[in-house]
C-alpha positions as CSV (number, residue, x, y, z in Angstrom):
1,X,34.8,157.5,21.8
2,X,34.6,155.2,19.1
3,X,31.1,155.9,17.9
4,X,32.2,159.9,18.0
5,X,34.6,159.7,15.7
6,X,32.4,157.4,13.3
7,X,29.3,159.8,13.4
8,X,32.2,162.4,12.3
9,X,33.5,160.7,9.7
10,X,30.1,159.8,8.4
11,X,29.2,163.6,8.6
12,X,32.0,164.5,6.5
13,X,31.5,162.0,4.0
14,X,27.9,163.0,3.8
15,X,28.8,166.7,3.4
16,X,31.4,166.5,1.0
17,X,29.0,164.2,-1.0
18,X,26.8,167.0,-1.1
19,X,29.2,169.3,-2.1
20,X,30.0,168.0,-5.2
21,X,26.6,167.6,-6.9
22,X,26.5,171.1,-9.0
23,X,28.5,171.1,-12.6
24,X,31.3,173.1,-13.2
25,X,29.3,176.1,-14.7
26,X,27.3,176.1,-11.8
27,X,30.0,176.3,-9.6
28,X,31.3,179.1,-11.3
29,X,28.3,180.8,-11.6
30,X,28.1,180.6,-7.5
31,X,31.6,181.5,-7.0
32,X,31.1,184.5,-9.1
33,X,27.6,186.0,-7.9
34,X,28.7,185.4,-4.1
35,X,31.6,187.3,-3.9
36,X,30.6,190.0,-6.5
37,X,29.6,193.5,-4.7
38,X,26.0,193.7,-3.9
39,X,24.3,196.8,-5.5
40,X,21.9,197.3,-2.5
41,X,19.9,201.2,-2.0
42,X,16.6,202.3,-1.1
43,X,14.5,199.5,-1.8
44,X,16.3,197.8,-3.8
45,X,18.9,195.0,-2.8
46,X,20.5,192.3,-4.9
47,X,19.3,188.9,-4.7
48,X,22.1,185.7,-4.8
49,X,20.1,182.9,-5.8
50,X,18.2,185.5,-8.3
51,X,21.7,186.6,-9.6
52,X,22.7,182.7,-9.9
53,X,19.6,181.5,-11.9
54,X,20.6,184.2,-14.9
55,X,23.7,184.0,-14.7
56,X,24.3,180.1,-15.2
57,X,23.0,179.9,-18.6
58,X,26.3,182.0,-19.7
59,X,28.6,180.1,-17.9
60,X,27.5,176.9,-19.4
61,X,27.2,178.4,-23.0
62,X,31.0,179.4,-22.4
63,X,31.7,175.4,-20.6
64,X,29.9,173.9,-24.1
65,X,32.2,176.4,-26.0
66,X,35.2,174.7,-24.5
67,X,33.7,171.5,-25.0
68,X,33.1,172.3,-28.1
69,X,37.0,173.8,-29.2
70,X,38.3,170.7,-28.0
71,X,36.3,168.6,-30.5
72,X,37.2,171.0,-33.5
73,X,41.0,170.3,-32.6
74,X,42.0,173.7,-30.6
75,X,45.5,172.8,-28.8
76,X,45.8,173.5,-25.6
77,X,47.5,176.8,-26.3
78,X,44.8,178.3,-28.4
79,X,42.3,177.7,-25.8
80,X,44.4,179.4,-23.0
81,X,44.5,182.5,-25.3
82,X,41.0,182.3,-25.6
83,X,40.6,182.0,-22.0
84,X,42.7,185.6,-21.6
85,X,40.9,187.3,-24.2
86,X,37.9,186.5,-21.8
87,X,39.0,188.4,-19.2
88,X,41.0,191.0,-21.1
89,X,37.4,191.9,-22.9
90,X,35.8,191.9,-19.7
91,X,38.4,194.1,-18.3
92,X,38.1,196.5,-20.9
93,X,33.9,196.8,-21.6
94,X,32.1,194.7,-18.9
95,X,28.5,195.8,-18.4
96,X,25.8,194.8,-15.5
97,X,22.1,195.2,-15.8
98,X,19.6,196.1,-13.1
99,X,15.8,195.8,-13.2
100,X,13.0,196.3,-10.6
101,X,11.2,193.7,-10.5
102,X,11.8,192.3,-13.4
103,X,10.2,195.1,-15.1
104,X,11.1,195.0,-18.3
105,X,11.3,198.9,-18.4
106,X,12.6,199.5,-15.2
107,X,16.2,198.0,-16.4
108,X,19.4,200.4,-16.9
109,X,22.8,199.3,-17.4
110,X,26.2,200.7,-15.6
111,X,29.6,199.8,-15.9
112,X,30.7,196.7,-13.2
113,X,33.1,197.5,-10.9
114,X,36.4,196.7,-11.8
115,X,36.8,194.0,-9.0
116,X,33.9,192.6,-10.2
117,X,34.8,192.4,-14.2
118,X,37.9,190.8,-13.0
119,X,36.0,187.7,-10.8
120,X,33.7,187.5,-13.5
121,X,36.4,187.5,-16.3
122,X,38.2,184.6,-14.4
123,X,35.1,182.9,-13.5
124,X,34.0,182.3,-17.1
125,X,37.5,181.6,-18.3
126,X,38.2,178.9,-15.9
127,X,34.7,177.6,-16.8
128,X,35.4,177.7,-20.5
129,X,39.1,175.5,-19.7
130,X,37.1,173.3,-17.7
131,X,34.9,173.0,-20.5
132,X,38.0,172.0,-22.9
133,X,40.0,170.3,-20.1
134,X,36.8,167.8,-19.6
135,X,36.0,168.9,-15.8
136,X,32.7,168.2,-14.8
């Protein structure tokens, strides 16, 4: 019984270890392309770890911004206002870009859904506080 509960523990320990190994913008990034809806017809689907790769570069240009406004000073005030303005502009105007195949002229651009402007609004604002709050 003993050695059960040990090789559970251990399993947990070594899980949750495991867990905690992507950045802040990473996890964002994740958060935001796995719950997102999935633009998926005729041959084309959307890929997750596709969707991840370009989109982590913005989320950690927004985490550097944070970074960044609490080195210059910004109170704690100023960068939650920024953080709404994030998802208020995203509300408001928030594109998303298709491709097949990466072909460069292949791409076209729709308006997200407004479920999805919403996750991606708060995804990047919590990145940018993290960023400014010092989360890793």
């Amino acid at each position: 019984m003993k050695g059960k509960a040990i090789a559970v523990i251990l399993g947990i320990a070594v899980l949750s270890g495991c867990a905690g190994t992507k950045t802040s913008p990473e996890r964002h990034a994740y958060y935001f392309v796995s719950h997102k809806t999935s633009f998926t017809g005729g041959n084309f689907t959307s890929s997750v770890p596709e969707n991840y790769r370009l989109n982590v570069p913005q989320f950690r240009e927004f985490n550097a911004r944070g970074k960044a406004d609490r080195a210059e000073g910004r109170t704690l005030a100023e960068a939650n206002e920024y953080a709404q303005s994030i998802r208020d502009q995203l509300k408001e105007n928030a594109k998303s870009q298709q491709s097949f195949s990466g072909n460069a002229n292949d791409k076209w651009s729709s308006d997200m859904d407004m479920k999805d402007a919403v996750l991606f609004g708060n995804e990047l604002a919590a990145t940018y506080l993290d960023g400014y709050n010092g989360v890793q």
